[in-house]
C-alpha positions as CSV (number, residue, x, y, z in Angstrom):
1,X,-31.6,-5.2,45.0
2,X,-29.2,-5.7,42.2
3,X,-26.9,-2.8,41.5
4,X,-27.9,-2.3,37.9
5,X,-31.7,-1.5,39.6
6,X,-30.0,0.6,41.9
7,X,-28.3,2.6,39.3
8,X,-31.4,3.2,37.4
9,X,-33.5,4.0,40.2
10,X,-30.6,7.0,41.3
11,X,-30.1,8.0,37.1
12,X,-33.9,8.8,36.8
13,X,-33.8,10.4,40.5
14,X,-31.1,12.6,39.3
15,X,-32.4,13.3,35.8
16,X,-35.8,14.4,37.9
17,X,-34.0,16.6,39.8
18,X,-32.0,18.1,37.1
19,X,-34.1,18.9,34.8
20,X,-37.3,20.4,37.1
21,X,-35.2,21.1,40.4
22,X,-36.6,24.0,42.4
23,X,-39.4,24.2,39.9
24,X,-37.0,25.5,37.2
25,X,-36.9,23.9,33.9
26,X,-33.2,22.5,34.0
27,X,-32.9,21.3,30.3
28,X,-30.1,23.0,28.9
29,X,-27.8,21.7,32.2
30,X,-29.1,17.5,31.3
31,X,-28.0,18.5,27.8
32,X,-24.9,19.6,28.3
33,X,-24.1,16.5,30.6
34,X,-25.1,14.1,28.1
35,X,-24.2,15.9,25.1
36,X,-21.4,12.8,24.0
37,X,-24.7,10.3,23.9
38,X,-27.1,12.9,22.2
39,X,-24.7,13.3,19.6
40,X,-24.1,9.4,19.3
41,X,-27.8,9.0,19.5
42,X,-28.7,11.2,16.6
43,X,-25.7,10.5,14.4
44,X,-26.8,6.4,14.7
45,X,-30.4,7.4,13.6
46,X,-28.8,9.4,10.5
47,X,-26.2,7.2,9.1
48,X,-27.0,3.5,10.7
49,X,-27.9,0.7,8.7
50,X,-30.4,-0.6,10.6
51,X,-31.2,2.8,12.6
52,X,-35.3,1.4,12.4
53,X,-34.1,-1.2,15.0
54,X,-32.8,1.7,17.3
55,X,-35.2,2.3,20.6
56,X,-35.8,5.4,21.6
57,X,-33.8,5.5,25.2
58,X,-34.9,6.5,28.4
59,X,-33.5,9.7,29.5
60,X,-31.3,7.9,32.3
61,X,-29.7,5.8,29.7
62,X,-28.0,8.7,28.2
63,X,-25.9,9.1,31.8
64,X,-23.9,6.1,30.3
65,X,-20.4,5.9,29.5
66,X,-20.0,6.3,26.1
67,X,-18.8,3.1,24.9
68,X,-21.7,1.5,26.7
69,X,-24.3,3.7,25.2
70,X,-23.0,3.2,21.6
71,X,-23.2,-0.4,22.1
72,X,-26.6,0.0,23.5
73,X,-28.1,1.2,20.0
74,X,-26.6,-1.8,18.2
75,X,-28.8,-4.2,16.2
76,X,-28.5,-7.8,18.0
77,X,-26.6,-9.1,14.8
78,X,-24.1,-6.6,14.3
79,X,-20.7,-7.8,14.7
80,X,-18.9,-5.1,12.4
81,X,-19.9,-1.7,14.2
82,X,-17.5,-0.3,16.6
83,X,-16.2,2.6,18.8
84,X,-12.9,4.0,18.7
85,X,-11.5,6.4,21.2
86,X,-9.3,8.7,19.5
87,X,-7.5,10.2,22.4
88,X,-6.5,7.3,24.0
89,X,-6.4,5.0,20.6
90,X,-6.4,1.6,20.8
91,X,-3.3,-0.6,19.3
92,X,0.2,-0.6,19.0
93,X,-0.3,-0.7,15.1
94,X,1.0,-4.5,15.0
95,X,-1.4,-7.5,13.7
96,X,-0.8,-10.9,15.7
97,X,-0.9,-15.1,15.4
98,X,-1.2,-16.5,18.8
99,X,0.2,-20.0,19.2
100,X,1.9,-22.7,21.7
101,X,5.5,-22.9,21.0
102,X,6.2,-23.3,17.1
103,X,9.5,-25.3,18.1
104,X,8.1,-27.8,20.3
105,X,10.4,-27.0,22.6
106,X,8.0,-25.8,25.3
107,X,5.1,-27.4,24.8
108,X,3.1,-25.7,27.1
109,X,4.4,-22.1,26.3
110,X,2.1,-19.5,24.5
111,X,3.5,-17.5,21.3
112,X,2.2,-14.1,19.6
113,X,4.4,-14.3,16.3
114,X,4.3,-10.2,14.8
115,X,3.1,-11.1,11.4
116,X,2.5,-6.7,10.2
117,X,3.8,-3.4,11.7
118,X,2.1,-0.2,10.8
119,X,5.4,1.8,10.0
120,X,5.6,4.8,12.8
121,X,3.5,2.6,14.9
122,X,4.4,2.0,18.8
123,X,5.3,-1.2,17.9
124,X,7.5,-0.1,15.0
125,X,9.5,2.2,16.6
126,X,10.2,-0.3,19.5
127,X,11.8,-2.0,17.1
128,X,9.6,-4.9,16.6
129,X,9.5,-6.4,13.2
130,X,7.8,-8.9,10.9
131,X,8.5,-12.1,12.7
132,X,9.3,-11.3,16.4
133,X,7.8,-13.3,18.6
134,X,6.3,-12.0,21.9
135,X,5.9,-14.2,25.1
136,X,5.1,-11.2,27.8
137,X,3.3,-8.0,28.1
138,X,3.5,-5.8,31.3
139,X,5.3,-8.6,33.3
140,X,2.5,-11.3,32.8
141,X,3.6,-14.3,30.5
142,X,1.4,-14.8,27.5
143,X,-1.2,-17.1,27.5
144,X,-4.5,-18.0,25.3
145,X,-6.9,-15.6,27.8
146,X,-4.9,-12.9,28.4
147,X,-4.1,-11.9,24.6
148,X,-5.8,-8.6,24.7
149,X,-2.5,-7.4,26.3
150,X,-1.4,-7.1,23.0
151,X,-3.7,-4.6,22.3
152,X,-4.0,-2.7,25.4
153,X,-2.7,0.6,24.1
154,X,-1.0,1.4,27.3
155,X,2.9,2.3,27.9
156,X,4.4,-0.9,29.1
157,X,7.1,-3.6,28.7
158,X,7.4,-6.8,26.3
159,X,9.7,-10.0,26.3
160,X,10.6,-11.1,23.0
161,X,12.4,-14.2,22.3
162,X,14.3,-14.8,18.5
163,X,15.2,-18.4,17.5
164,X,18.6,-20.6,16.5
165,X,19.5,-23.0,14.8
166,X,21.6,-25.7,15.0
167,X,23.3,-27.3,12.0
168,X,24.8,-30.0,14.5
169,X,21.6,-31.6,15.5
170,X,19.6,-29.9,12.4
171,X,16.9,-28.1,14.2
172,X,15.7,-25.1,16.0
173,X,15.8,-23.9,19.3
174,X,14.8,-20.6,21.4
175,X,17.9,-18.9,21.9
176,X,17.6,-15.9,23.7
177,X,15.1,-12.8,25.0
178,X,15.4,-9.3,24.9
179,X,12.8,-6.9,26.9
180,X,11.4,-3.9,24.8
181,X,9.6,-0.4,25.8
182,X,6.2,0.1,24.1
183,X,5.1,3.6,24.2
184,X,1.5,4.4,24.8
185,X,-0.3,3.9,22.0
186,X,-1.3,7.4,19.9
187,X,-3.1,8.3,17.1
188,X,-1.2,8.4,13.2
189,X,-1.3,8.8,9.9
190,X,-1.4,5.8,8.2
191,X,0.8,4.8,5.6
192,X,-1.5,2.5,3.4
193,X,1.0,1.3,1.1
194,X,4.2,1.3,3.1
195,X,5.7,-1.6,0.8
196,X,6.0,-1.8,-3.7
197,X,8.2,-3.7,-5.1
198,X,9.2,-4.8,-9.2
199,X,11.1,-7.9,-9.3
200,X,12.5,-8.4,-12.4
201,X,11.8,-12.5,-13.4
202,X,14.2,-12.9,-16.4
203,X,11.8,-11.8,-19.4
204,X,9.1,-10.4,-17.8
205,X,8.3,-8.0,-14.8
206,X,6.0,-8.1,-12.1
207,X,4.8,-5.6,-9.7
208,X,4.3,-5.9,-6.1
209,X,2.3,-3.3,-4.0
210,X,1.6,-4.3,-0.1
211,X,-2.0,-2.4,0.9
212,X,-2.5,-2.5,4.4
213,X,-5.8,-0.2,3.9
214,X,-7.6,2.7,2.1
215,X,-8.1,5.1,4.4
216,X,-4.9,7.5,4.3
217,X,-5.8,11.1,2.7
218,X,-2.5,10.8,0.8
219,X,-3.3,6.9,-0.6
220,X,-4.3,8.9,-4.4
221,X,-1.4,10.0,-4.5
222,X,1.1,7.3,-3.5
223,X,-1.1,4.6,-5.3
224,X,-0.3,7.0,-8.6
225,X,3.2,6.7,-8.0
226,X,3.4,2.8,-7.3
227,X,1.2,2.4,-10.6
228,X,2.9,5.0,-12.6
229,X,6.1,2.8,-11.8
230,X,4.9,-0.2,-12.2
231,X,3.0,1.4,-16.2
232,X,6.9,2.6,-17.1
233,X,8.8,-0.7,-16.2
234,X,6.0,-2.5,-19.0
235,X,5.3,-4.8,-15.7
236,X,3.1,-8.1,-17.7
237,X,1.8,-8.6,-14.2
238,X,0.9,-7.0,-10.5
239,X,0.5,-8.6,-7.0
240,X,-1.3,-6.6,-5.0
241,X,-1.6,-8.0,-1.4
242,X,-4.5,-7.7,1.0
243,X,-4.2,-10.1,3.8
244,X,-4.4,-7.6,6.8
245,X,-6.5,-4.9,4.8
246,X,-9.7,-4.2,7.2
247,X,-11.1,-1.7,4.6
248,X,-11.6,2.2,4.5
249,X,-12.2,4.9,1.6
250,X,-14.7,3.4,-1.2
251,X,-13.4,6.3,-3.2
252,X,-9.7,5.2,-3.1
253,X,-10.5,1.3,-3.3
254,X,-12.5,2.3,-6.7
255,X,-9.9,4.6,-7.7
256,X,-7.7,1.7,-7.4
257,X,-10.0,-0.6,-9.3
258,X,-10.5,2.1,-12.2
259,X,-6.7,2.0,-12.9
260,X,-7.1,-1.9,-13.4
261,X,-10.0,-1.9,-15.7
262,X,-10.3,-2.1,-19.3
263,X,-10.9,1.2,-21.0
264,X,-14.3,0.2,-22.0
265,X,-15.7,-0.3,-18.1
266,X,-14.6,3.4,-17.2
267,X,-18.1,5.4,-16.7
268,X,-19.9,1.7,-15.6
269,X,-20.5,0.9,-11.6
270,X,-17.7,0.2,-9.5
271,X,-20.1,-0.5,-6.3
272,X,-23.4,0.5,-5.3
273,X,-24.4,0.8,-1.5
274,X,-27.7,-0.2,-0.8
275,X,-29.6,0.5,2.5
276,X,-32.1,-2.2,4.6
277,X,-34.7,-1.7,2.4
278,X,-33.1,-1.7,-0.9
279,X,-33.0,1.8,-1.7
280,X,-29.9,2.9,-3.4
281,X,-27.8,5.3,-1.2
282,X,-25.1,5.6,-3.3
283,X,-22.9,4.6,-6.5
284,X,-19.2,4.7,-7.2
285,X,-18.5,4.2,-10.8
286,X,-15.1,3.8,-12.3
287,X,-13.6,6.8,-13.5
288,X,-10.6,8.0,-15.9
289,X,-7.5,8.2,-13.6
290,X,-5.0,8.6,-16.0
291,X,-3.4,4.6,-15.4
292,X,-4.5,2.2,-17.5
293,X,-3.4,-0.8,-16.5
294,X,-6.5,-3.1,-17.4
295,X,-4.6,-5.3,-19.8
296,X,-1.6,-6.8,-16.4
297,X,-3.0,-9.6,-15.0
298,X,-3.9,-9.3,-11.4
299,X,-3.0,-11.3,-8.1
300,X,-4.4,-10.7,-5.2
301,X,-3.1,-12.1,-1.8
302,X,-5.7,-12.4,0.6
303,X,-6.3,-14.2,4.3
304,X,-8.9,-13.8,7.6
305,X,-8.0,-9.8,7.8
306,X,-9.3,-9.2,4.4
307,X,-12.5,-7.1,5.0
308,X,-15.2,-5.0,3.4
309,X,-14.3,-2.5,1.0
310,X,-11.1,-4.8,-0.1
311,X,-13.4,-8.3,-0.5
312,X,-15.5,-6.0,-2.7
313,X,-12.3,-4.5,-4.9
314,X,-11.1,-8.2,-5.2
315,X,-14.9,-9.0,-6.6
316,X,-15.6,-6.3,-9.1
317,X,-12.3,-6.5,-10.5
318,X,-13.1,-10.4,-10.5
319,X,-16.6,-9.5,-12.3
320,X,-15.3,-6.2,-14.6
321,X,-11.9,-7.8,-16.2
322,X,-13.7,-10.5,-18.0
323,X,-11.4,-12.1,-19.6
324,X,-8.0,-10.7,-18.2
325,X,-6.7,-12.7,-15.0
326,X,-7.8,-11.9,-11.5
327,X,-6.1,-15.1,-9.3
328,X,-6.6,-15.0,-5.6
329,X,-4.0,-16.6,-3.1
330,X,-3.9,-17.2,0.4
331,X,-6.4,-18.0,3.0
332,X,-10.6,-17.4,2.4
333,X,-11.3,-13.6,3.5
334,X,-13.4,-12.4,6.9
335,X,-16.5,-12.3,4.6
336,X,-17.4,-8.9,6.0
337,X,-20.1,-7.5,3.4
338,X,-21.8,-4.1,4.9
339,X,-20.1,-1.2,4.8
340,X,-18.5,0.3,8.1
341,X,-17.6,3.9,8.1
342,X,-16.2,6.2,10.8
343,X,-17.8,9.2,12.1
344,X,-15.9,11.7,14.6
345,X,-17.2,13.6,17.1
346,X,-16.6,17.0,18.3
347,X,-15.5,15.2,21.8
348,X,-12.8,13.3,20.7
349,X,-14.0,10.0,19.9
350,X,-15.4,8.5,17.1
351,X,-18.2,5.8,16.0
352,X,-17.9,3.3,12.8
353,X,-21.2,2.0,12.0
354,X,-22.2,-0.2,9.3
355,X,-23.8,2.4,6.6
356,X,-24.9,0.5,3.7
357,X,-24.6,-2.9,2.0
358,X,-22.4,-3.0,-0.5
359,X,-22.9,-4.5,-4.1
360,X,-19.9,-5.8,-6.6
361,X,-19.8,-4.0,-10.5
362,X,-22.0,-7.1,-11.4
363,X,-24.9,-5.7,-9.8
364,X,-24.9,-8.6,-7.0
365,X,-24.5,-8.8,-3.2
366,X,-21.3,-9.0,-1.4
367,X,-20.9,-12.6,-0.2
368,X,-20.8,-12.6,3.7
369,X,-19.1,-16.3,3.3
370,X,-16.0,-14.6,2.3
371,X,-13.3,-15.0,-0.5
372,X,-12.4,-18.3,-1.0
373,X,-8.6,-18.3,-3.1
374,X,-8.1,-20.2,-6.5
375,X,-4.9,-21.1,-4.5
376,X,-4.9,-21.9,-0.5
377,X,-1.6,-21.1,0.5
378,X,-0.7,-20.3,4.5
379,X,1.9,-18.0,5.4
380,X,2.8,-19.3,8.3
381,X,4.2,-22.9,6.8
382,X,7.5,-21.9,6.9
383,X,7.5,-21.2,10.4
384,X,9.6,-20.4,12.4
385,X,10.9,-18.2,9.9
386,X,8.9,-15.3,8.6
387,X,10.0,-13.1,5.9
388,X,9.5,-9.6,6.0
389,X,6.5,-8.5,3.4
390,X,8.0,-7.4,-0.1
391,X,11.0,-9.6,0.6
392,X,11.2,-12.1,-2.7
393,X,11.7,-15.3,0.6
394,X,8.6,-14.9,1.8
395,X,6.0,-17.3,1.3
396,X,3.1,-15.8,-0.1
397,X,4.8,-13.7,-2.8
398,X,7.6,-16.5,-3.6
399,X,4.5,-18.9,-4.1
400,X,2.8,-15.9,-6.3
401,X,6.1,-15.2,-8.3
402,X,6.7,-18.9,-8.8
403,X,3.0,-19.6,-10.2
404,X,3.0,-16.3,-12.7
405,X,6.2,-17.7,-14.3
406,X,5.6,-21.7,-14.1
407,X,2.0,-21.8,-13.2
408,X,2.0,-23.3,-10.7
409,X,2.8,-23.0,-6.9
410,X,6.0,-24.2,-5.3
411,X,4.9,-24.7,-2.1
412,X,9.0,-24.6,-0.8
């Protein structure tokens, strides 16, 4: 018999004898036991976007772990929806490229180049950067299969390697390692825009503002400040950069949005959420937040990690500025069109289920084929070298800077 019978066969046994054992109704004990799944269970039916596909589960599958359970309710084609276990968390707040050496030097040698560091992050305060490169986790040398090391969570130990160059034989080489402590992984608050920036570009100014998501309870606030700063310095135009922002708050991405409209769009739909069958769960118009800043043009920067809530602020601004610039640059976004929202639980972990799908100011459906720029452009061209984000060398916002004042990209 195969185990998973097995386990079955012993779940229902117990569940028989818990809840009528010694001819005393036993309820209130099976509750308590599988209180993490009820709650899962019922939240899902409440909130889930496709909670009609949800089967009602046999006692004995509420006995599961949780993660397993949570899983269990999923619709067959959702790829968005996931758990999140906030006591243990899950990264080290850093966002990854795996590759074979960059160098050619080792040929057969697997890379993880650092490419964003949540600031107060594990990762962060190990001292890891923008551009490390990482070749071993835990004492086991990177390699295409075993990347989820990188993502473990657990205390442990890296290897991180940093490159040379030689102006004698004009190239790169690998030219030493150093081996760095990675606390266990905990949970923070986030710092959604931990990087602005005005550059001033002889006789104009531009502002820069690096969004890494919407989620932080302070992201109002700080987003005022950036803007406010960027209104007072007359900036003629604003790069705001998306390519590793997953999402969060629809209130915060349309209080962003509102303080890039037009003064005449204020009061008109920023979003609406719809559920499977059409029905209108909710709207998000944009409001008055004191910016106006509808007249800049707009640049986003965009790539693979740009989800959700930040396709559809890149799309209604697209739609809602008519005929004041929205240009994209980068790589085509994750195409990631439902809305996914987190729900904690009084036993300290949390679900994120798709909610709702979402539609742009324009009344029309978030494209699941994703973003594609008005300018492909790939960060990692200049590799080795990586520039910290914010820093006028690096490659995105060079190419960005370059096409506001000569339109057109540099590609250098």
């Amino acid at each position: 018999m195969k185990k998973t019978g097995l386990y079955r066969i012993l779940a229902a046994v117990f569940a028989a004898i818990l809840l009528f054992g010694c001819g005393e109704d036993r309820t209130y004990e099976y509750l308590e036991m599988t209180k993490e799944n009820q709650w899962t269970y019922s939240k899902m039916k409440e909130v889930y976007l496709w909670a009609d596909s949800i089967k009602t589960p046999a006692r004995t599958d509420f006995f599961a772990a949780t993660t397993k359970f949570f899983t269990s309710l999923k619709y067959k084609n959702d790829f968005v929806s996931f758990f999140t276990d906030t006591v243990s968390a899950g990264t080290y707040g850093m966002t990854c490229a795996v590759m074979r050496d960059p160098i050619g030097e080792r040929p057969g040698k697997t890379y993880a180049l650092v490419l964003n560091v949540e600031p107060g992050s594990p990762a962060s305060l190990a001292g890891i950067r923008r551009g490390t490169w990482i070749t071993a986790v835990g004492g086991r040398a990177l390699t295409t299969s075993n990347t989820s090391l990188l993502q473990s969570g657990a205390a442990t130990q890296i290897v991180t390697e940093y490159v040379g160059f030689s102006e004698e034989k004009n190239s790169y080489y690998w030219a030493g390692a150093d081996t760095l402590q990675l606390a266990e992984s905990t949970v923070s608050a986030k710092i959604d825009i931990p990087v602005d920036r005005i550059f001033d570009l002889y006789d104009r100014y531009v502002g820069y503002m690096f969004v890494g998501g919407f989620a932080g309870e302070n992201f109002k606030k700080h987003a005022a400040e950036v803007l406010d700063g960027f209104a007072s310095a007359n900036v003629s135009d604003i790069i705001i950069d998306l390519r590793y922002c997953s999402g969060g708050s629809m209130e915060n991405a349309a209080w962003l949005a509102s303080s890039l409209v037009p003064a005449d769009k204020i009061g008109t739909p920023f979003c609406t959420l719809k559920g499977n069958g059409d029905e209108t769960k909710a709207v998000y118009d944009y409001e008055d937040t004191g910016i106006s800043l509808g007249d800049k043009s707009v640049y986003f920067i965009i790539g693979n990690d740009t989800k959700g809530v930040s396709e559809l602020l890149v799309t209604s601004l697209n739609e809602s500025r008519a005929m004041h610039d929205v240009i994209t640059l980068g790589k085509k976004s994750a195409g990631a069109n439902v809305m996914v929202e987190e729900f904690a639980s009084p036993y300290g972990f949390s679900i994120n289920p798709a909610t709702a799908y979402m539609y742009t100011s324009g009344g029309m459906a978030l494209s699941a084929a994703g973003i594609s720029p008005d300018y492909s452009v790939n960060e990692l061209a200049t590799l080795p070298n990586v520039h910290e984000l914010g820093m006028e060398q690096e490659f995105l916002l060079y190419n960005s800077l370059y096409l506001i004042v000569n339109g057109t990209l540099s590609y250098e």
